[in-house]
N, C-alpha and C positions, 0 to 999 in steps of 0.2 A: 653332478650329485649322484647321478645313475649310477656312474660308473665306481666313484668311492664305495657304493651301500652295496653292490653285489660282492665285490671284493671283501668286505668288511665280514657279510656275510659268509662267506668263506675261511677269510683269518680265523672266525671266531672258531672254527671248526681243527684249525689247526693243534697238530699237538700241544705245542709249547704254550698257544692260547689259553687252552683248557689246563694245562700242570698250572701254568701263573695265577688261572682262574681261581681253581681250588685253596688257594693259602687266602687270599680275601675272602671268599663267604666261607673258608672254614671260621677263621678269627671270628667276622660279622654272627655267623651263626652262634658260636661259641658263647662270645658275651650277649647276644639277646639269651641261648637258653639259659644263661648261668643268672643272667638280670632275673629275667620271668620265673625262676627255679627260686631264686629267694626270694624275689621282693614282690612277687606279681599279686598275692594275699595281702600281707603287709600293706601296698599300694593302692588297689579295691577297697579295703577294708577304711584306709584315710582317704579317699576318695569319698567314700558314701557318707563317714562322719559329717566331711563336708559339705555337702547333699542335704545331709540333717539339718546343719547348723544355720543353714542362708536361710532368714524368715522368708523370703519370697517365693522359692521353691520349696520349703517345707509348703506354706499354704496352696501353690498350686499342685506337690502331688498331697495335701487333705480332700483340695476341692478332687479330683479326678480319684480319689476312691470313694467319694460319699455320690459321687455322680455313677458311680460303678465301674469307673477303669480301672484296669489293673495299675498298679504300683510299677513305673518304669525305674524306679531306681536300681533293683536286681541287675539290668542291663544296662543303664547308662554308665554305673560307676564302671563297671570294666571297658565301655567302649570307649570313655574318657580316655583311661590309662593306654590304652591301646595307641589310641587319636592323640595324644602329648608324648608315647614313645616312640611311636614308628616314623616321624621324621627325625629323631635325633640318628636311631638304626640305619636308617635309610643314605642318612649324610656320613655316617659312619662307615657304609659300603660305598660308596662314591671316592671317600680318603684314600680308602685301601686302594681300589682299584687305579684310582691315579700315582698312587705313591707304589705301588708293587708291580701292575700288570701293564700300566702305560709306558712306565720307560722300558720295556722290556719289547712291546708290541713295536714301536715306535724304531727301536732295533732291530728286530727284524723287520719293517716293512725298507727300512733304506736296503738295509743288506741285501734282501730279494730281490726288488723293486726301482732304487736308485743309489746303486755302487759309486754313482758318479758324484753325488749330493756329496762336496766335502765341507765337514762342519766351518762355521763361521767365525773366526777368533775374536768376534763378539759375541757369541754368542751365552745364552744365560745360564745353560747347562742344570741338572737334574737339582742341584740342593735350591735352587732359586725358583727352579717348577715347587717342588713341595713347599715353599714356602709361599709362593704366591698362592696354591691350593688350599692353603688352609686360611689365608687372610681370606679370601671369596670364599671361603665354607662359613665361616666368622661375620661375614656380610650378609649372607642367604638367610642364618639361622635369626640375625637380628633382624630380617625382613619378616620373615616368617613371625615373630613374635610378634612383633611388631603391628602385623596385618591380622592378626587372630581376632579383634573385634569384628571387622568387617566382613569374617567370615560370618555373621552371622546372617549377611546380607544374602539370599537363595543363589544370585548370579557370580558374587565376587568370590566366593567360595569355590568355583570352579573356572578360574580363571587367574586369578591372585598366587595362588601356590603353582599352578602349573609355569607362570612365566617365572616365577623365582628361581623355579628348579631348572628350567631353559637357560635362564640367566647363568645360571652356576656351572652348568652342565659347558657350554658356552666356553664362558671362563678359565675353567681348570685346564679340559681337554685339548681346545686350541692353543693354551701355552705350553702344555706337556707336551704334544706334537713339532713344535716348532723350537722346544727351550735348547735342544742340544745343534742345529744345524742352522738358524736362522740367527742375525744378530740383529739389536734392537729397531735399525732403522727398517729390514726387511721383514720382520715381523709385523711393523706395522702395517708397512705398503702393503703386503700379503692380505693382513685383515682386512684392512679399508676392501681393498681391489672385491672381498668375494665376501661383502659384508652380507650382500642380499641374501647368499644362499647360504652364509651361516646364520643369520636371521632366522633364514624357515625350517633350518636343521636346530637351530634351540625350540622355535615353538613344537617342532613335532617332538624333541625329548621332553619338552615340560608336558606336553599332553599323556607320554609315555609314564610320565614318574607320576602319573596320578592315581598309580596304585592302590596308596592308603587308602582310599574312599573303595576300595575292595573288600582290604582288610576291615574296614570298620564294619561293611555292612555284615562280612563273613562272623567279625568279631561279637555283633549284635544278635545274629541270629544263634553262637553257639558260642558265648560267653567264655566257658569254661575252659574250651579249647584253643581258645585265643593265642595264647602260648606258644602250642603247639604248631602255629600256621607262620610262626614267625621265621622259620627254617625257611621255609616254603616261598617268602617274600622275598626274603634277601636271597636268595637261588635268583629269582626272577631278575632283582635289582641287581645284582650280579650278573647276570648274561647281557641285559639291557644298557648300564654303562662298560661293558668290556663291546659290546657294539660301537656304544657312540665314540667307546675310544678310539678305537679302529680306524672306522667313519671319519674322524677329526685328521686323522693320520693320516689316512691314505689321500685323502682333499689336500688338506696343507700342505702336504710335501710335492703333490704336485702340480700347485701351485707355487711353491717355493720353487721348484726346477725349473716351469715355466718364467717366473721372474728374472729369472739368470738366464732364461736363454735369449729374451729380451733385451738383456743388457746386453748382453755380450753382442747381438744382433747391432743395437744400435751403434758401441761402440767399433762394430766393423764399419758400420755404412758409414763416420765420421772420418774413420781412418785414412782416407784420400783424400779429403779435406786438409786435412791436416802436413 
C-alpha cells in the first residue's frame, strides 16, 4: 500500500496527469459556475418559500425569534442548496475523472512501469469500465438519498456518506485499473487476494470525500459566497480522485503481474510432473 501511495503521489505530479487533470475540473467547474450563476437565487429563494411553508418549522423559527434568536432561515436556505448540490457536483467529478484521466493514467502506468503486462483477450476494456462507472455512480446516489433521514442521527451523518463514497470510490477505480489488462476471472482472484487493503483504501477515500461538511460549514458562515467556493472543491475533489486513481492503478496492476507470475511459477513446478 506504501509502495502504490508514494508512486501515485508522484504520477499525480506528472505532466500528462495534470493536462488530463484539467479537462475534468474544467467541465466540473464550468457547470457548478454556470448552475450557481443561474439557478443559485432562484434555488435559495424556493428553498426558503419552503422553509415558510412547513407549519412546524415555521412555528419553531416564531418560537426562536420571540425567545430572541435570530432568524436562521437567511443561512439555512442557502446551506440546504449547497448540502443537496455538492454531492451531485462532487459525483460528477468522480465520472469525469474515471471516464477521462483514468484510462489515460492506467496507460501510462503499464507503459512505465509494466511493458511486460500483455492485455488479457478477456478482458473488459474501457467502454465497459464507463459503463460499469456510472451503474455504481447510479447506486451511491440512491444510497445517498436514500440514507438522508438518518442523517439526522449526530453519528450516522458522519459515517453513512463517508462509506458510500469508499464504496464507489472502490468500485469505479479498481475496475478502470484492471478493465483493459485483467479478464474476468483475474479480476476477480486479484480483488479477493488484496480485498483487505482495498477495504482500508475505500475507508480512508470515503473519509477523504467528506469534504462537503466543509463546504457546508464555509457555506453557513459566508452564504453569499457559496458559489464561489465551488471552483475551489472540485480542484480539491479533483486532485483527490486523480490520487485514488493512481493509487488503484498502480496496486492493481501489480498485483495483476504478481498473479501471473504465480501462475506461471506454479505451472513450471508441475511441468516435470507431467
Amino acid at each position: 500500500m506504501l509502495d502504490a501511495s508514494w508512486r501515485a503521489a508522484a504520477y499525480c505530479w506528472h505532466p500528462l496527469a495534470l493536462l488530463w487533470g484539467l479537462l475534468p475540473l474544467a467541465l466540473a467547474a464550468g457547470g457548478g459556475l454556470g448552475l450557481g450563476w443561474i439557478g443559485w437565487e432562484p434555488a435559495v429563494s424556493q428553498v426558503r418559500a419552503l422553509l415558510d411553508r412547513t407549519d412546524l418549522l415555521a412555528a419553531l423559527f416564531e418560537w426562536m425569534q420571540a425567545v430572541g434568536l435570530p432568524d436562521p432561515r437567511p443561512l439555512l436556505a442557502p446551506l440546504m442548496v449547497v448540502a443537496l448540490a455538492m454531492p451531485v457536483l462532487v459525483l460528477l467529478t468522480l465520472l469525469l475523472v474515471a471516464w477521462l484521466l483514468a484510462p489515460a493514467m492506467v496507460r501510462l502506468v503499464a507503459r512505465r512501469r509494466f511493458p511486460d503486462l500483455v492485455p488479457s483477450p478477456g478482458a473488459a476494456g474501457r467502454w465497459r469500465a464507463l459503463a460499469w462507472s456510472l451503474l455504481c455512480a447510479l447506486a451511491a446516489l440512491a444510497a445517498l438519498l436514500f440514507s438522508v433521514p438518518l442523517w439526522l442521527l449526530p453519528p450516522l451523518v458522519f459515517v453513512l456518506p463517508p462509506l458510500v463514497w469508499g464504496w464507489l470510490c472502490y468500485r469505479v477505480f479498481s475496475f478502470s485499473a484492471l478493465a483493459c489488462h485483467a479478464s474476468a476471472d483475474e479480476r476477480r482472484l486479484v480483488l479477493h487476494r488484496r480485498r483487505w487493503a482495498l477495504r482500508a483504501a475505500a475507508v480512508l477515500c470515503g473519509l477523504a470525500c467528506a469534504l462537503p461538511v466543509l463546504a457546508w460549514a464555509l457555506g453557513a458562515a459566508a452564504p453569499l459566497r457559496a458559489p464561489l467556493l465551488v471552483p475551489l472543491l472540485l480542484w480539491l475533489y479533483t486532485v483527490l480522485f486523480a490520487f485514488a486513481a493512481l493509487w488503484f492503478t498502480h496496486f492493481l496492476l501489480t498485483a495483476l503481474q504478481q498473479l501471473r507470475l504465480d501462475f506461471a511459477a506454479l505451472a513450471t513446478a508441475r511441468l516435470p510432473a507431467s
